[in-house]
Biopython code that builds the backbone (N, CA, C, O; Angstrom):
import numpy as np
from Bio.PDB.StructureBuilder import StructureBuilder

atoms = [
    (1, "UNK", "N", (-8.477, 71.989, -1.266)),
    (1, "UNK", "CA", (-8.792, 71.014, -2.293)),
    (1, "UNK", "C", (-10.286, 71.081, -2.574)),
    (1, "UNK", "O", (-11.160, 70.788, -1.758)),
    (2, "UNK", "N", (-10.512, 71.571, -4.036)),
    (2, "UNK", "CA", (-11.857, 71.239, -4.286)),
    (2, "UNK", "C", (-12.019, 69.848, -4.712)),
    (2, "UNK", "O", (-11.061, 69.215, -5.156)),
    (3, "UNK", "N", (-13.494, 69.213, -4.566)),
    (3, "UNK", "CA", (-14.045, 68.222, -5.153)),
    (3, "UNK", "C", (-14.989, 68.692, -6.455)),
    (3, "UNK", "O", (-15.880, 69.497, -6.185)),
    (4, "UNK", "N", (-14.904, 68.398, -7.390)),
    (4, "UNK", "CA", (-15.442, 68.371, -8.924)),
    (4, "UNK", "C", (-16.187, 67.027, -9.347)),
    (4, "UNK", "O", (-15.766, 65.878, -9.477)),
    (5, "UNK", "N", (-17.510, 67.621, -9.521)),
    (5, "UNK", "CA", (-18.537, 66.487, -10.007)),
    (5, "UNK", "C", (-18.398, 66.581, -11.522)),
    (5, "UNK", "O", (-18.294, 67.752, -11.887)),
    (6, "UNK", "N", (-18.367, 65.693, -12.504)),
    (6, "UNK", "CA", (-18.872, 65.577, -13.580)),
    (6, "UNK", "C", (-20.054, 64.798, -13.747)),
    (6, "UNK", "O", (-20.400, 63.745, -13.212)),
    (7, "UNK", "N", (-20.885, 65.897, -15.032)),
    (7, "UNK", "CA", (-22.029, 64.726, -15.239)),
    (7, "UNK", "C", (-21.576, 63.461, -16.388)),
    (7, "UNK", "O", (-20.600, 63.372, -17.132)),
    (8, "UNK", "N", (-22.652, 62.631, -16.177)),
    (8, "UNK", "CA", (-22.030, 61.636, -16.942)),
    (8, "UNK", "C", (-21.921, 61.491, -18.707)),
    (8, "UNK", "O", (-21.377, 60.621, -19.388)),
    (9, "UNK", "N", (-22.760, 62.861, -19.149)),
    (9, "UNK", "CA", (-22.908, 63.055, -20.724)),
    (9, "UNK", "C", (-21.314, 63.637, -21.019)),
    (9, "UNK", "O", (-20.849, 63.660, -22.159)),
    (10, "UNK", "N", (-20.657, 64.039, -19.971)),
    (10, "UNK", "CA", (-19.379, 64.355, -20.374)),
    (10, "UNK", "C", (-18.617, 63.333, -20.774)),
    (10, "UNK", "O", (-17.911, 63.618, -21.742)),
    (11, "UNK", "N", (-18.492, 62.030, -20.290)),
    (11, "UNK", "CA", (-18.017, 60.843, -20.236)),
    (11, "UNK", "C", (-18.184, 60.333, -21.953)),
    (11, "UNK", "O", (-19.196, 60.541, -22.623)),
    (12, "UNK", "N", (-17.037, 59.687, -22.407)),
    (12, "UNK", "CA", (-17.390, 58.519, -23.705)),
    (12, "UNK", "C", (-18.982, 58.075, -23.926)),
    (12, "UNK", "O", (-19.730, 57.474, -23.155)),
    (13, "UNK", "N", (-19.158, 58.460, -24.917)),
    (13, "UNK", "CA", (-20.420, 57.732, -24.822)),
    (13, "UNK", "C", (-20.406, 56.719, -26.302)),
    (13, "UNK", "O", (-20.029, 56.970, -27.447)),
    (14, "UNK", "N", (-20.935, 55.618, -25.739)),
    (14, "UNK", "CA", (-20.838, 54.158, -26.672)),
    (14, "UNK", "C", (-21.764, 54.371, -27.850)),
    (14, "UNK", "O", (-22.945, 54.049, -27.725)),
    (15, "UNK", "N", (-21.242, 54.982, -29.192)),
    (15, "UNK", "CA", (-22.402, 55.225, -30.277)),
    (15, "UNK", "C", (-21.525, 54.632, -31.372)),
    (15, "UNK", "O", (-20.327, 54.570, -31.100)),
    (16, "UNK", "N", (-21.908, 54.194, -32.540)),
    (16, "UNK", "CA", (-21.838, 53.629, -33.232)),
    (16, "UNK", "C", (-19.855, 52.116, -33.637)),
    (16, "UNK", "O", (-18.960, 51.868, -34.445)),
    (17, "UNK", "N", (-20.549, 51.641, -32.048)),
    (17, "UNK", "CA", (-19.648, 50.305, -31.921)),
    (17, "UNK", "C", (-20.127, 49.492, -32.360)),
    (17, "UNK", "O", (-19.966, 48.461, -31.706)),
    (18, "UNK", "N", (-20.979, 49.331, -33.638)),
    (18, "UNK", "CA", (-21.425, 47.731, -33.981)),
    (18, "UNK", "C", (-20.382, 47.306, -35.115)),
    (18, "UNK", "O", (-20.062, 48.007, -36.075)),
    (19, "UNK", "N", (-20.036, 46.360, -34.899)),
    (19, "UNK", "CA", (-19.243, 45.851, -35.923)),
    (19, "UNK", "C", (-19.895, 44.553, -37.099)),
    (19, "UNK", "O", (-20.532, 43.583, -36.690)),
    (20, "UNK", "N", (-19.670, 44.725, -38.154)),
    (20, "UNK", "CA", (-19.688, 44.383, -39.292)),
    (20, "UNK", "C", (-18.965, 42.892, -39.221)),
    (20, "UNK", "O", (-17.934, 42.907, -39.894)),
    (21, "UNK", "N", (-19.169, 41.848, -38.711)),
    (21, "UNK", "CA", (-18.418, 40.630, -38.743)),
    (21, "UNK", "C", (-18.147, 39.603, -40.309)),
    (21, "UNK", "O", (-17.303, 38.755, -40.600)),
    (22, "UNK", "N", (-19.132, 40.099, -40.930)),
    (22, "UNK", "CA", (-18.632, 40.103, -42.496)),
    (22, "UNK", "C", (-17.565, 40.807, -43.221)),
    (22, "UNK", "O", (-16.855, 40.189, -44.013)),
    (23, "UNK", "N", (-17.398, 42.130, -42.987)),
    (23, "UNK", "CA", (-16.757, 42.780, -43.375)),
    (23, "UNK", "C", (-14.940, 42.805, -42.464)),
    (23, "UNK", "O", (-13.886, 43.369, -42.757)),
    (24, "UNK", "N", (-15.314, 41.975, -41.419)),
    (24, "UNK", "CA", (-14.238, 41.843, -40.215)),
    (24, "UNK", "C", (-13.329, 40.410, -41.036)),
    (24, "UNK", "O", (-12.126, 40.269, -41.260)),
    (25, "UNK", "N", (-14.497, 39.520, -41.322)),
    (25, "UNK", "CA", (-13.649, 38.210, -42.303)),
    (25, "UNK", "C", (-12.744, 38.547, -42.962)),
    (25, "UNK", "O", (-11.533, 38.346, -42.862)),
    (26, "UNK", "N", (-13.654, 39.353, -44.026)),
    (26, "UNK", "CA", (-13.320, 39.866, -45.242)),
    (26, "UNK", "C", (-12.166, 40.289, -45.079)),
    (26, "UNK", "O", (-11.242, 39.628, -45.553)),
    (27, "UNK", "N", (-11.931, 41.339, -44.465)),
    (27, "UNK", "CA", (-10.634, 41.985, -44.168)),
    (27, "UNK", "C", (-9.422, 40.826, -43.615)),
    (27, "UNK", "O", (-8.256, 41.050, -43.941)),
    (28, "UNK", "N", (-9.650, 39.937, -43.011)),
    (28, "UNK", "CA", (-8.494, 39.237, -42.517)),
    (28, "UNK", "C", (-8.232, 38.564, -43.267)),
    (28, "UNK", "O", (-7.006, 38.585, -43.380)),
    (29, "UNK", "N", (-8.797, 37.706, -44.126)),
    (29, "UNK", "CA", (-8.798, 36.901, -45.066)),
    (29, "UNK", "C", (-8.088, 37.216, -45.935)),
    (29, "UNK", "O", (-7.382, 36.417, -46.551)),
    (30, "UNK", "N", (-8.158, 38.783, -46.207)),
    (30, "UNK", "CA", (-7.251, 39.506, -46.985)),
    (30, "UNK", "C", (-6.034, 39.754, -46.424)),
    (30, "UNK", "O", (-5.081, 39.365, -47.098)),
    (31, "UNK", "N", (-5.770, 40.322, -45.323)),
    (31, "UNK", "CA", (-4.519, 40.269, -44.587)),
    (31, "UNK", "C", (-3.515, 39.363, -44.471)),
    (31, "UNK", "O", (-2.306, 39.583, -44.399)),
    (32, "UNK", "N", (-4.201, 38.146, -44.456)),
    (32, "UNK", "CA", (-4.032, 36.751, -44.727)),
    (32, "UNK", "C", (-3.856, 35.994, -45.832)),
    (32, "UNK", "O", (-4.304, 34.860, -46.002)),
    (33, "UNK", "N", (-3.095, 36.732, -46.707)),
    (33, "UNK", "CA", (-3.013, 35.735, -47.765)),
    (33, "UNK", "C", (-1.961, 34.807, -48.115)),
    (33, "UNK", "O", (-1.901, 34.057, -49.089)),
    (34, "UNK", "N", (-1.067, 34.990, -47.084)),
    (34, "UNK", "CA", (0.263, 34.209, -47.115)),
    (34, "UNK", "C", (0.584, 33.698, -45.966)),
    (34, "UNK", "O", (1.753, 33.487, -45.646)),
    (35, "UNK", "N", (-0.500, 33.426, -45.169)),
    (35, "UNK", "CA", (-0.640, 32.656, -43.824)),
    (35, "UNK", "C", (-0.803, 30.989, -44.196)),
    (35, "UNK", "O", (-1.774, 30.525, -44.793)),
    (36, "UNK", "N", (0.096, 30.381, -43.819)),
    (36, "UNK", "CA", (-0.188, 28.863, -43.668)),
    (36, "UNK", "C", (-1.245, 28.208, -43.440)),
    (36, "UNK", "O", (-1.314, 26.984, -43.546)),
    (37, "UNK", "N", (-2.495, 29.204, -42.988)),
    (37, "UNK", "CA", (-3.689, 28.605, -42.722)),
    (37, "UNK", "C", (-3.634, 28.038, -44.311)),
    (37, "UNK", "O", (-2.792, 28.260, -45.182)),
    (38, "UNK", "N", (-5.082, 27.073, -44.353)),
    (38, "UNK", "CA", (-6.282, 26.979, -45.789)),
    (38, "UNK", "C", (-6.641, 27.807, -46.182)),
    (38, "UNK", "O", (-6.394, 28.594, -45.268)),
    (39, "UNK", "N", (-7.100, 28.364, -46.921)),
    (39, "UNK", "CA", (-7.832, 29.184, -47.339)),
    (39, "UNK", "C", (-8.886, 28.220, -48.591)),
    (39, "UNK", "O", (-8.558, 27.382, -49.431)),
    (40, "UNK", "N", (-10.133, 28.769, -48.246)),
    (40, "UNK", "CA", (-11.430, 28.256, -49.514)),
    (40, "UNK", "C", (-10.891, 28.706, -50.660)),
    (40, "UNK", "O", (-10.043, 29.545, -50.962)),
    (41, "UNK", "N", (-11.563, 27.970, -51.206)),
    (41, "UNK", "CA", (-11.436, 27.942, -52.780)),
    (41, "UNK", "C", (-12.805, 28.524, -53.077)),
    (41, "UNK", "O", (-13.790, 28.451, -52.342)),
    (42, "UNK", "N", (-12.699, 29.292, -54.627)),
    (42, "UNK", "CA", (-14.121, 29.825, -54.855)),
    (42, "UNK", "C", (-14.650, 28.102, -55.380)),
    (42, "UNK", "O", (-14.001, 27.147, -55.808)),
    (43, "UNK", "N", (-16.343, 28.336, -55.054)),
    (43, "UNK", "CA", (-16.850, 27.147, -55.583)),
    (43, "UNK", "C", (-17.605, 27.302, -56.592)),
    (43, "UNK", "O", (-18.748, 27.749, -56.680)),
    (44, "UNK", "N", (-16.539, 26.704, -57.729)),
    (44, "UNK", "CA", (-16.410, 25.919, -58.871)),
    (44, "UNK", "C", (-17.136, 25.233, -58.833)),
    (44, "UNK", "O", (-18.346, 25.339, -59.031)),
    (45, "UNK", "N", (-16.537, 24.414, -58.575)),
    (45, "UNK", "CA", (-16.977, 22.758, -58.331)),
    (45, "UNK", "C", (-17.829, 22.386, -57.204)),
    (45, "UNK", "O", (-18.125, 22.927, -56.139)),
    (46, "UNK", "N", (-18.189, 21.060, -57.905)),
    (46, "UNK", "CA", (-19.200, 20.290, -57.272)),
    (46, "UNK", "C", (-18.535, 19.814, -55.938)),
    (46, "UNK", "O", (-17.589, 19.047, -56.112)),
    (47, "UNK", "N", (-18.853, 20.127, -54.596)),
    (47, "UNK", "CA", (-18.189, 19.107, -52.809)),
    (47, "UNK", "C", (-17.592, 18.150, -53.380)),
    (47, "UNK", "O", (-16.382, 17.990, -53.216)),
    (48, "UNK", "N", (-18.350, 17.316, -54.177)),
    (48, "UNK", "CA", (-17.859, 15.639, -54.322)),
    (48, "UNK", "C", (-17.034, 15.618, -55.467)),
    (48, "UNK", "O", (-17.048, 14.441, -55.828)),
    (49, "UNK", "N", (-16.311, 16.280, -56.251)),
    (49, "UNK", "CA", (-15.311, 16.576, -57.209)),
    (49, "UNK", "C", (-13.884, 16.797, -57.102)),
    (49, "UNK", "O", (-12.948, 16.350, -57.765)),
    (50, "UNK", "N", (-13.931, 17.589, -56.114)),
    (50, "UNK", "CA", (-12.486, 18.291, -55.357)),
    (50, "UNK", "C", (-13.203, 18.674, -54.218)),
    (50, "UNK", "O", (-14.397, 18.759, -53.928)),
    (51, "UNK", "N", (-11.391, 19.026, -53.258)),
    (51, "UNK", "CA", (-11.683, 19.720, -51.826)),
    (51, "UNK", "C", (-11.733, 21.292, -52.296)),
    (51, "UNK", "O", (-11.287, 21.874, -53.285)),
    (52, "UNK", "N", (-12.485, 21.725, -51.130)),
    (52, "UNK", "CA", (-13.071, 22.854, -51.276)),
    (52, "UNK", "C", (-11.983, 23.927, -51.059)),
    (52, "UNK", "O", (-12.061, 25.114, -51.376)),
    (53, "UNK", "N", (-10.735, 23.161, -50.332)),
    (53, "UNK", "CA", (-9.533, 24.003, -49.977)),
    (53, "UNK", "C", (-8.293, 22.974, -50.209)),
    (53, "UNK", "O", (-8.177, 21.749, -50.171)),
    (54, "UNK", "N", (-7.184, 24.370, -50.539)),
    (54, "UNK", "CA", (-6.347, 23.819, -51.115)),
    (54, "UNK", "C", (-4.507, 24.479, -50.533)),
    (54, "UNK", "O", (-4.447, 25.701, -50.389)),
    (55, "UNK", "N", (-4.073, 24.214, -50.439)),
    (55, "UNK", "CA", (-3.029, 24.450, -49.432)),
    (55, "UNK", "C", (-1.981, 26.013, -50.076)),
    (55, "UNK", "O", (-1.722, 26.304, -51.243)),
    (56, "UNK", "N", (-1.702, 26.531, -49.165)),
    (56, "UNK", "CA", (-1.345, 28.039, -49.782)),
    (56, "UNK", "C", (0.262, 27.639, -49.474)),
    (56, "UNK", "O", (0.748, 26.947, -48.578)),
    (57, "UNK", "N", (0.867, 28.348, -50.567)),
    (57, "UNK", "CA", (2.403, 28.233, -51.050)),
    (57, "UNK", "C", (2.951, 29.209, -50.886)),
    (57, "UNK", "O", (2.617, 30.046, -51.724)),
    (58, "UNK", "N", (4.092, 29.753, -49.779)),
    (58, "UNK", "CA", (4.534, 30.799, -49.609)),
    (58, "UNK", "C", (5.984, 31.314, -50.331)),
    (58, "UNK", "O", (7.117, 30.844, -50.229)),
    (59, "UNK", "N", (5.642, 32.096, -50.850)),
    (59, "UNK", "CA", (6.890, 32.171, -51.783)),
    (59, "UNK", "C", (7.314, 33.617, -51.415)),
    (59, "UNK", "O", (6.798, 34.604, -51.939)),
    (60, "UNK", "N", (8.610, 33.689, -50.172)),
    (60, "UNK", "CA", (9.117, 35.563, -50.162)),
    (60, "UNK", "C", (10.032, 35.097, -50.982)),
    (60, "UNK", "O", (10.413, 34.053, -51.512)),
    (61, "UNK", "N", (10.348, 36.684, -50.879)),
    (61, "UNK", "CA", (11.481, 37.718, -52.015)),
    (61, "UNK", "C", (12.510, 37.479, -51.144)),
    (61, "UNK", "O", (12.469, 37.253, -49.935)),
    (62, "UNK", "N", (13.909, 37.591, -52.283)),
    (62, "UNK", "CA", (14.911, 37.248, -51.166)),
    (62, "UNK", "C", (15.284, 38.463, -50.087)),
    (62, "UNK", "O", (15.991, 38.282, -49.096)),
    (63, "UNK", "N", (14.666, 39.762, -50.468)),
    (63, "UNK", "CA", (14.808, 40.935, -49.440)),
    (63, "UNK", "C", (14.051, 40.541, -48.078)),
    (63, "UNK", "O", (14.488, 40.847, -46.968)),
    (64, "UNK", "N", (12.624, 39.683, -48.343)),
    (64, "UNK", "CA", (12.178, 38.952, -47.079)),
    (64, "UNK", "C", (12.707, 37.726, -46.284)),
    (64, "UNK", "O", (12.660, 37.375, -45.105)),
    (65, "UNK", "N", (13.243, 37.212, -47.457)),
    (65, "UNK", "CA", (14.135, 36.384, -46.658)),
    (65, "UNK", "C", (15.404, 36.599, -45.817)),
    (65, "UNK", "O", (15.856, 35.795, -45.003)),
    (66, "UNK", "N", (15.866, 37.694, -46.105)),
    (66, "UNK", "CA", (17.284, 38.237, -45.758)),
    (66, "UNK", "C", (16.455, 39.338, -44.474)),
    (66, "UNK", "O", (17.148, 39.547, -43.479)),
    (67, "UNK", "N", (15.111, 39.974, -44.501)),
    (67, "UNK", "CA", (15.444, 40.677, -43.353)),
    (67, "UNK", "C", (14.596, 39.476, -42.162)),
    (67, "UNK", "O", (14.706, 39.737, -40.964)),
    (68, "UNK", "N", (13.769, 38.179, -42.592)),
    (68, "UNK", "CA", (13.715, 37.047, -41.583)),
    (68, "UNK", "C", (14.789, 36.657, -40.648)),
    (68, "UNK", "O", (14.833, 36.414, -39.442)),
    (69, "UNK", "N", (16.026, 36.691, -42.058)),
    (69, "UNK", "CA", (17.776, 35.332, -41.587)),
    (69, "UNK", "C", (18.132, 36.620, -40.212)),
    (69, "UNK", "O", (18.174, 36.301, -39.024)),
    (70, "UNK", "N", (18.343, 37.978, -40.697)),
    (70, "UNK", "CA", (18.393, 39.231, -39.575)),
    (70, "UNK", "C", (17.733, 39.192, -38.175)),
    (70, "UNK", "O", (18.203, 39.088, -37.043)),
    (71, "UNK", "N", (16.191, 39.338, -38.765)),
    (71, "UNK", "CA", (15.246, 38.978, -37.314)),
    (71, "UNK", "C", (15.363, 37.636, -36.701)),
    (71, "UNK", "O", (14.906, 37.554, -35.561)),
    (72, "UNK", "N", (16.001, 36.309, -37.339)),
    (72, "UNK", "CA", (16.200, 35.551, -36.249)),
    (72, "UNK", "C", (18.112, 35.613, -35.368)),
    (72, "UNK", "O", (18.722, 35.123, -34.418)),
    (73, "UNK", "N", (18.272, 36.373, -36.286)),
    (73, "UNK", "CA", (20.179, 36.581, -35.517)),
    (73, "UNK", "C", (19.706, 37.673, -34.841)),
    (73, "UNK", "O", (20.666, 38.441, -34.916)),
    (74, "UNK", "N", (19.039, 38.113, -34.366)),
    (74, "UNK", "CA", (18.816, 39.345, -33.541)),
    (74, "UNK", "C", (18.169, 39.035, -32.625)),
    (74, "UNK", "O", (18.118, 39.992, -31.853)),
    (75, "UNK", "N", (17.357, 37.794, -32.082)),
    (75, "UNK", "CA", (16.560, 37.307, -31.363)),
    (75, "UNK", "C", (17.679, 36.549, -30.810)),
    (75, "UNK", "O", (17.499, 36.350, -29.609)),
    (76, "UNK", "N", (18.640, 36.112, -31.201)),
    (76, "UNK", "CA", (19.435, 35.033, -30.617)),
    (76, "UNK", "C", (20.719, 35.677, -29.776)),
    (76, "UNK", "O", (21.310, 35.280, -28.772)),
    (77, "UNK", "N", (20.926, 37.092, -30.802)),
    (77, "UNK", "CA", (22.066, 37.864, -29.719)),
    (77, "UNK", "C", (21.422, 38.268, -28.980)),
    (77, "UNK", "O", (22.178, 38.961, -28.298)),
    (78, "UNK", "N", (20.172, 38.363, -28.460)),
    (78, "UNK", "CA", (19.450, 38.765, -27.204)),
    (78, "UNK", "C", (19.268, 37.785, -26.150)),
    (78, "UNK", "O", (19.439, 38.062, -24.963)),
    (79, "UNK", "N", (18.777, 36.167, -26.751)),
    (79, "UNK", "CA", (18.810, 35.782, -25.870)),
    (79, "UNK", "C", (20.378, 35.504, -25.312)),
    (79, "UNK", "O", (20.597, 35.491, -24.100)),
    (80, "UNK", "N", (21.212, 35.333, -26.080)),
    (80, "UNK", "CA", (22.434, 35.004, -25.448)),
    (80, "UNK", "C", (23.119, 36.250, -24.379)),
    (80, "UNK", "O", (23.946, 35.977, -23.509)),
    (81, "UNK", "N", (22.600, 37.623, -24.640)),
    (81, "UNK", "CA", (23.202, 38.161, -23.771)),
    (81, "UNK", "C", (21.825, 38.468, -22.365)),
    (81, "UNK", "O", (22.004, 39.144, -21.352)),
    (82, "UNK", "N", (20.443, 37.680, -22.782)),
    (82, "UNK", "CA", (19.798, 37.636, -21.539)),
    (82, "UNK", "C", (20.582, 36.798, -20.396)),
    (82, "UNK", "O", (20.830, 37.088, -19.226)),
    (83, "UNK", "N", (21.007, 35.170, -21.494)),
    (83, "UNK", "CA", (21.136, 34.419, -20.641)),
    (83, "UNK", "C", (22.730, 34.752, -20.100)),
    (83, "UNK", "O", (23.127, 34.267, -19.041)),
    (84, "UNK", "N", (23.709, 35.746, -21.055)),
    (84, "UNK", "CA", (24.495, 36.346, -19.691)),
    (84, "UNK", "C", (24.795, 37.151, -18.641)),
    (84, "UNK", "O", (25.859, 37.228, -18.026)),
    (85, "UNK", "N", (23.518, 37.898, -18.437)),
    (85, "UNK", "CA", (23.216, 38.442, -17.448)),
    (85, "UNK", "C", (22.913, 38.095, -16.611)),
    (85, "UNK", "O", (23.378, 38.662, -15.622)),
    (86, "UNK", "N", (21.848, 36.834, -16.349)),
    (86, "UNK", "CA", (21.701, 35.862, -15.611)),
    (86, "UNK", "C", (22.569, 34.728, -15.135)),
    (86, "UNK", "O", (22.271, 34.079, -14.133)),
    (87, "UNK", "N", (23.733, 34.469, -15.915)),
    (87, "UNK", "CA", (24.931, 33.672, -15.330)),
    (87, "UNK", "C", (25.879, 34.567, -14.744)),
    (87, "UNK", "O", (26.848, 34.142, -14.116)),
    (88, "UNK", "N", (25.609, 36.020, -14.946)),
    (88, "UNK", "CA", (26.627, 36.920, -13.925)),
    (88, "UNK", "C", (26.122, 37.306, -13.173)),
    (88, "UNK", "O", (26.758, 38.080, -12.457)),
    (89, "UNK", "N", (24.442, 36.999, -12.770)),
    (89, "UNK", "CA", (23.910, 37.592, -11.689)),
    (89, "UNK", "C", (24.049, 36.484, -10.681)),
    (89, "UNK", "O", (24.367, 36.700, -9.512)),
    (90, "UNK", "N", (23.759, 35.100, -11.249)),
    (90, "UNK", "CA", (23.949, 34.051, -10.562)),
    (90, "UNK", "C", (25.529, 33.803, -9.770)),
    (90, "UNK", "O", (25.686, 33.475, -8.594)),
    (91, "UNK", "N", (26.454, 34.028, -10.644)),
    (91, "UNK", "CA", (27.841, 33.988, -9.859)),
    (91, "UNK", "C", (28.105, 35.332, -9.051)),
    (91, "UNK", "O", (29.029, 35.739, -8.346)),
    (92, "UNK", "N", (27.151, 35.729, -9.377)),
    (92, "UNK", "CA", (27.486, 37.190, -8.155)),
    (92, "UNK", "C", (26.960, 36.896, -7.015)),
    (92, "UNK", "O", (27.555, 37.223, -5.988)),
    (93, "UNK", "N", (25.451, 36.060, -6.949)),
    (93, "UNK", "CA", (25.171, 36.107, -5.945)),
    (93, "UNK", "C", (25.622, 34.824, -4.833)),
    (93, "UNK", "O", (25.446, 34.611, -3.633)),
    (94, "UNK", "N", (26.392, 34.027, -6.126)),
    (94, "UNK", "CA", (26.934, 32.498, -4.964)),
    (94, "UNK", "C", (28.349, 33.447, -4.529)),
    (94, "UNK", "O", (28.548, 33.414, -3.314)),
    (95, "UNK", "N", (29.304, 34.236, -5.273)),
    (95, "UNK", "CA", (30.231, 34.519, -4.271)),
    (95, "UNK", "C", (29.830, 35.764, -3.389)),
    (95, "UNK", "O", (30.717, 36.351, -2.771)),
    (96, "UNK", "N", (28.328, 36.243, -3.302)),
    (96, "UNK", "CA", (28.202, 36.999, -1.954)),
    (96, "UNK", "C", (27.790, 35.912, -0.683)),
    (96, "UNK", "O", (27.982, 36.201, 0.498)),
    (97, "UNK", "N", (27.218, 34.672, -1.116)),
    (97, "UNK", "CA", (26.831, 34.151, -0.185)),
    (97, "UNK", "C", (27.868, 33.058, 0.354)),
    (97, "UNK", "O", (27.534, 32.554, 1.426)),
    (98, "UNK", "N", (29.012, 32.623, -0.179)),
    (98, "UNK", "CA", (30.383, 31.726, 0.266)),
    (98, "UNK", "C", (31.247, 32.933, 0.444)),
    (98, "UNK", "O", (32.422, 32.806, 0.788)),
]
sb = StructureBuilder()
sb.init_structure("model")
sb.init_model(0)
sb.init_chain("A")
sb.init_seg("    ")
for serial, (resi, resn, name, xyz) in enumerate(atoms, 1):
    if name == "N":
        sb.init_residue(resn, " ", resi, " ")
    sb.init_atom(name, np.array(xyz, "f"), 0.0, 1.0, " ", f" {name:<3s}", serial, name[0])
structure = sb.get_structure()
C-alpha cells in the first residue's frame, strides 16, 4: 500500500462564490408568482392612499388541477398501504410473542 500526498492547489478552490442577493430576490420573486405569499405592489401611490400590497389570486388550469386531485390520491394510496404494513408487522409480531 502506497500513501499519496496531494498538494492542496489540487483541491476545489473557492473563486468566484459571491452571490448577488439582489439578483437572488429578483429571481424568487419571479419564481413566485403564484405563491400565496403578498407580493408589493409597484409604487404608484402615495403609503397613505392604499396598501402597498395586495393579495395574489391563484387561478390553475384544469390540467393543474387534475394532476393536484392525482398527486393527492397518490399520497393517500401510500399512506394507506404504509399504514398496512405496519398493522401486519404489528400482528406478526403479537402472534410471535403469545
Amino acid at each position: 500500500m502506497q500513501t499519496m500526498y496531494y498538494k492542496t492547489s489540487s483541491f476545489i478552490q473557492h473563486t468566484g462564490n459571491i452571490i448577488d442577493l439582489g439578483e437572488l430576490r429578483r429571481r424568487q420573486v419571479l419564481a413566485q408568482h403564484d405563491s400565496l405569499a403578498r407580493q408589493p405592489e409597484e409604487e404608484r401611490y402615495a403609503p397613505e392612499e392604499e396598501p402597498a400590497f395586495r393579495p395574489v389570486v391563484l387561478s390553475l388550469s384544469p390540467e393543474e388541477r387534475r394532476r393536484a386531485r392525482r398527486e393527492r390520491q397518490a399520497w393517500r394510496l401510500d399512506l394507506c398501504a404504509s399504514l398496512a404494513v405496519i398493522v401486519m408487522t404489528a400482528a406478526f409480531l403479537l402472534r410471535m410473542a403469545l
